[in-house]
Structure formats: C-alpha cells, structure tokens
N, C-alpha and C positions, 0 to 999 in steps of 0.2 A: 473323343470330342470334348470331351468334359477334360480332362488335362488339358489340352489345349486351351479350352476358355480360360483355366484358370492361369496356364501360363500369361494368358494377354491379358487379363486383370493385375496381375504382379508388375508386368512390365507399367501398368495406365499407371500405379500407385507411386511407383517409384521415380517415374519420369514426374509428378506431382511435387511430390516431396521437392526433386530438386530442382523445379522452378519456384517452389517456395524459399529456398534455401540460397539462391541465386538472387532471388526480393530483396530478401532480409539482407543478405550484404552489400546490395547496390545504396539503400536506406541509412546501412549504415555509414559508408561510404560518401554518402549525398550530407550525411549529419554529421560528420567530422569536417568534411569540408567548409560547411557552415561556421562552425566553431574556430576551424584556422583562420576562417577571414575574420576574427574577431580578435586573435591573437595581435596582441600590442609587441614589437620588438623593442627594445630595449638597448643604446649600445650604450657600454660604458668606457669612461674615459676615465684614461689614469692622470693624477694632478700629483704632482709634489708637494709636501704637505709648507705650508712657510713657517716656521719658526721666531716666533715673536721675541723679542730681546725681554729679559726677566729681569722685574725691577727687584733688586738686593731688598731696596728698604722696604717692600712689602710683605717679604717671608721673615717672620718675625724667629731666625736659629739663633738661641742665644749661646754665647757663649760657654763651651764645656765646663769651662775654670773660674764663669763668674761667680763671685756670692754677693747676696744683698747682705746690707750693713744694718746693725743690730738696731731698733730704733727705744726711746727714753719708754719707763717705766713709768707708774703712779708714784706719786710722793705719798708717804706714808704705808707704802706695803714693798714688801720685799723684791727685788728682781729675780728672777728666776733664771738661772745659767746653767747650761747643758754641757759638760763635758766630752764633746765626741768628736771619734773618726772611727770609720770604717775599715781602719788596717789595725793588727793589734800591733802590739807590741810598744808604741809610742811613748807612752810615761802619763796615762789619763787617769791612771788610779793616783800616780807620786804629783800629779800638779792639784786632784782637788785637794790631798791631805792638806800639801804644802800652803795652797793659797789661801782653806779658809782657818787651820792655822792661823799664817802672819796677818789675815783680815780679825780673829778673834783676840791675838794678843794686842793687838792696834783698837781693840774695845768693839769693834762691830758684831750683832747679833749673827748667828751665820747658822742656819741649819743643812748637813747632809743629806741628803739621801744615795744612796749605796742600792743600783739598779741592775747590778751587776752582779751574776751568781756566785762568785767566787767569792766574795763577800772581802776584799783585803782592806775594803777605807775602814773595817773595824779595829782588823789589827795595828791598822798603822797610826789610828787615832785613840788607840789605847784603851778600847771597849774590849770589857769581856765577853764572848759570844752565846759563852753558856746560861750565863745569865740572863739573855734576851729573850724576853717571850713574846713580843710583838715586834713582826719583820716588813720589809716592804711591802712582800706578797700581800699582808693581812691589811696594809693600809688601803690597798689597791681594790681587793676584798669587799673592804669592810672601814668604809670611809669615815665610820663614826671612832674608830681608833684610832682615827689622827696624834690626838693630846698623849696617848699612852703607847705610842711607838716610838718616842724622842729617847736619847740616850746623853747621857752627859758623857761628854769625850774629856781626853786628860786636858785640855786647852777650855780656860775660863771662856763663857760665851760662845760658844762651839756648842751645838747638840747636831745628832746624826740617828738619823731611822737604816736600821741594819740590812741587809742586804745576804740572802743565804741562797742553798742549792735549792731553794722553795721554787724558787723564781724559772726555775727550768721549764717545768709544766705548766705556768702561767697561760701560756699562747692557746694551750687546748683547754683551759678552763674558761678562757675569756671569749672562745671562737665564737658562741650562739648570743653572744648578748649584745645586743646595741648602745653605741654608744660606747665602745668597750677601747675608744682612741682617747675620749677623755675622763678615764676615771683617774687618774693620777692629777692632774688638774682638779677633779671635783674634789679631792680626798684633799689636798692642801691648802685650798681657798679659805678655810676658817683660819691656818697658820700665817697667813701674807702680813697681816699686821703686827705680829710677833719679832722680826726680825727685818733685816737690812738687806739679805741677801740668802739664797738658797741652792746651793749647789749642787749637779747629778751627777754623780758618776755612771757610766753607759757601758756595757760590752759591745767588742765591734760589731758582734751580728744585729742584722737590721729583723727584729724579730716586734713579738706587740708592746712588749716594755719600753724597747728604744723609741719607738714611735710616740708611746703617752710621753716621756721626758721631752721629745721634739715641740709635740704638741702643745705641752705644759711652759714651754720657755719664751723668755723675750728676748735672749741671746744665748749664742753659744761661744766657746771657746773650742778652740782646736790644735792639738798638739799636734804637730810634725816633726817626726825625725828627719835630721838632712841627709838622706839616702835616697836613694836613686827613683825608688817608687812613689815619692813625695808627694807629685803631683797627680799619680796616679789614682792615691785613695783620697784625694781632693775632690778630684772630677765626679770619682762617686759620690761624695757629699754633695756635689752640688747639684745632682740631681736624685738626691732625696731634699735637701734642703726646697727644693722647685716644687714637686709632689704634694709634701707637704702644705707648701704656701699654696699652694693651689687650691688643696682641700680641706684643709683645718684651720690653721691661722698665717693669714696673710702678711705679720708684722715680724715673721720671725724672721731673722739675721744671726749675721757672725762679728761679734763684738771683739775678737780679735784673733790671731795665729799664732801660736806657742811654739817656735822654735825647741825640740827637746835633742837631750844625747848627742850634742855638738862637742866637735874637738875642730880646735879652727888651725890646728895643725894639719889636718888631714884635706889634703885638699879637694875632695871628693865632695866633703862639708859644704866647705868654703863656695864652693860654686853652686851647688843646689840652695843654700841660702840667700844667694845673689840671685839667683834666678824667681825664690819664691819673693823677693822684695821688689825685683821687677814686675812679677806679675800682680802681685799684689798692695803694693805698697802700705800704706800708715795702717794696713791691716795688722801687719804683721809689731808684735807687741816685742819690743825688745830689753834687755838683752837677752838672748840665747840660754836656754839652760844648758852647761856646762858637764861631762860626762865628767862625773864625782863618787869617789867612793864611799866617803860620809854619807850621801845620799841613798845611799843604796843601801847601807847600813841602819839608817835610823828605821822603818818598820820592822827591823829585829829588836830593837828595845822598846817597841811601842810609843811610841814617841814622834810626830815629825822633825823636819831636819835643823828647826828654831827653835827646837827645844834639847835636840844633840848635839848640834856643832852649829851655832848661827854667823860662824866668822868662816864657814867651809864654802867651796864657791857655788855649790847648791844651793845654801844657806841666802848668800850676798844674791845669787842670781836673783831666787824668789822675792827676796825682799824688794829687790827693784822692779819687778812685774808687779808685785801687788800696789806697787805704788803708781806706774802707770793704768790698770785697772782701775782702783781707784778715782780716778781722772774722767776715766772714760765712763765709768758706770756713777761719778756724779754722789760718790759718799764718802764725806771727811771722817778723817781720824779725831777719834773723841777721846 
C-alpha cells in the first residue's frame, strides 16, 4: 500500500513539473512573438554609385621637375648658395672650387664652406688640412668659432671653413637637440656682412648637414651631368627642395643648372641637354662645362683651374658661368 501511494505521488510531481514546463514555453513563445511584431524590416536597395567629373585645378599635384626660382638677397650681407644634387658624381666639389676662385680673382669676398666629409674643396683650394684645427663640425657645434674656423685659400679673397671625416657622426650628435635644422644658419649670421657671397659645398646624401646648407641658403646651384639619369636626380631635388620650403624657409630656390662633363660630340649629350633646356629653360646657366683634362688635373697641384691653365676649356667654360652668375646674383666686378 505504502509503494503504491508513493508511486502516485511520483507520478502527481512529475505530471506538475510538466505543466510547468509546458507554461514556461507557451510564455516564452507568447514574448518572442511580441517582440517580432516589433521588428522593423528593412530592404535594401542597390544604387550605382555616380561619379562626379574632378576638377584638375583644384588638386593642387605639382609638377615632379618643377623648381622655384631663387629670389634677391639683402644688400650689404652675403648671398648664400648651396651646391647640390642628389646624384654624385656630377662635378659639385670642381664647380664650388672653380666658381668662387674666378669670383675671388674678380675681387669679390667669397667664403667656403666644405659640408662634405671627404673634405676635397681643401685640397683643391690649396689649404693644408693638417693644419686646421677648426672644422665645420665645430662651427656647427660651437657657433661662437665662427671668426676662427675661416682658412685662407691659395686665391686672394677667397676664405673656406674646412670640411673633414668629422662630419660623418654629426647626424647622431645633433639627433636630441632642437633646433638642430638651423645651426648652420645661426653659426654664420655674424659672417653675412663680411663678404659678397658664401658658398656650400654638399654630399649627395640627404642627411642633417645637407638640410642646415638647404636651410641656410637663398639659392642653390645645380650641376647636372648630361647622362641619362639627369632628370632623374632632379625630381629628387625637387621634392626636397618642396619639404624644405614647406618647413623651414619659404624663399629658397634654384638660381641656376650647371650643365657638367659635356662632350657635344656624343650624342647622348647633346639630347639630354636639349631636353634639360626644354624643361627648364633660362634656368639652365650656360655654357656647358666641357669634359677637360686640365680640369681634372688642377686639384693635384692645389690650385684651381684659373690658376693652372685659365685658356683650358674648363678654364674659358667657368669664366663665362661666373659671369653669368654674376648677373644673376646682382654683384659687379670690382
């Protein structure tokens, strides 16, 4: 009797349970259905997207191979001119010898500076090296050494600040400091009234030297060889030259293009020089320097090439670039 009752109390519990259980899902059933009629459908439609015609003149892409032109100095402080390209090889150590040379036997004040670690505008300007104790590095440094880092070169009027393998490490010594784009600038600011003109000589890497000489100038010059990559380390200049004005000085330019290592026999030349005068016209400063073996020759005797052979066509070339220069940068032969 007693197993029996308790079988039918088993059976009451569980028939309980699942009418509870049978609740619960009707409930939830009853509460999802609620919730669907509240569901928003959504259809989506596909559209073609239209394409609006792009006006040219308002995407401002300048041109790869433009350069801005170089603009006027102060009267009475020196111009600052930057010797650079980006590709080596081109002749930027043989044009600053030669140009400020024939600018210094022509009377004008002309200071070097030699930015470049191999240090050749010493030799070819007839400076002893061992005897230098004050180098660019240290003017870069240590700006109050200005007055005691000039060298007198073999050319009357002519001074040049030396240029050594110092210069290699510069970039990690200058990394933390601010400000570290124009200490070459501030280190020559007391020099500007001292001379007529200042010229850099640059290695082609774009490293933090080249940048203060970019930074420091109010023009540059640019040698090009007439070979085939011409335009190629052009375009790079031109966007450092952009960079630059962007972020440091707005005025800077290029005061003219140095045809170098031309033979107008070759007719390889001949058509890369046509084409850089196409592209850039009254930029380009002529005539050509002429591939010459006196030239080549004169920084083995220390000497530039107006003072080895000034009738060589190295010799005759420079002489007529400095005289256009001249013209352009706006100072008489005195």
């Amino acid at each position: 009797m007693i197993i029996a009752a308790n079988r039918g109390l088993v059976a009451c519990e569980w028939r309980y349970l699942e009418l509870q259980l049978v609740t619960q899902i009707f409930v939830s059933v009853e509460r999802a259905t609620v919730h669907d009629e509240q569901i928003i459908d959504v259809d989506f439609v596909e559209q073609e997207k239209q394409d609006h015609p792009v006006d040219r003149k308002e995407q401002s892409n300048p041109n790869p191979l433009s350069l801005p032109r170089g603009t006027p100095s102060d009267k009475g402080r020196a111009r600052i001119v930057t010797v650079t390209n980006q590709k080596g090889g081109v002749g930027k150590t043989t044009t600053v010898i030669n140009i400020a040379a024939q600018l210094g036997l022509r009377g004008h004040r002309v200071l070097v500076i030699d930015a470049d670690a191999q240090g050749n505008c010493a030799t070819g300007l007839g400076v002893d090296k061992r005897l230098v104790k004050a180098t660019t590095r240290d003017l870069i440094l240590a700006p109050e050494r200005a007055v005691e880092s000039r060298h007198q070169t073999a050319v009357e009027g002519v001074h040049m600040i030396v240029g050594d393998r110092s210069l290699v490490g510069l970039d990690n010594e200058l990394l933390r400091q601010l400000g570290r784009e124009r200490r070459l600038i501030e280190a020559i600011e007391p020099l500007l009234p001292y001379y007529d003109l200042i010229l850099i000589d640059t290695p082609p890497s774009l490293g933090i030297v080249t940048i203060n000489a970019l930074v420091a100038s109010h023009g540059l010059i640019v040698p090009v060889q007439t070979e085939y990559f011409a335009l190629e380390g052009l375009a790079m200049l031109a966007g450092t030259i952009r960079e630059v004005r962007n972020l440091f000085s707005a005025n800077l330019g290029v005061d003219g293009i140095l045809l170098t290592m031309h033979n107008s026999r070759i007719h390889l030349n001949v058509q890369v020089a046509n084409e850089l005068r196409e592209a850039y016209g009254n930029l380009i400063v002529d005539p050509p320097i002429r591939r010459n073996v006196r030239l080549a020759e004169a920084p083995a005797h220390g000497v530039p090439i107006h003072l080895h052979d000034p009738e060589s066509h190295g010799g005759r070339d420079y002489l007529s670039v400095v005289l256009e220069l001249e013209k352009r940068w706006g100072i008489d032969s005195r």
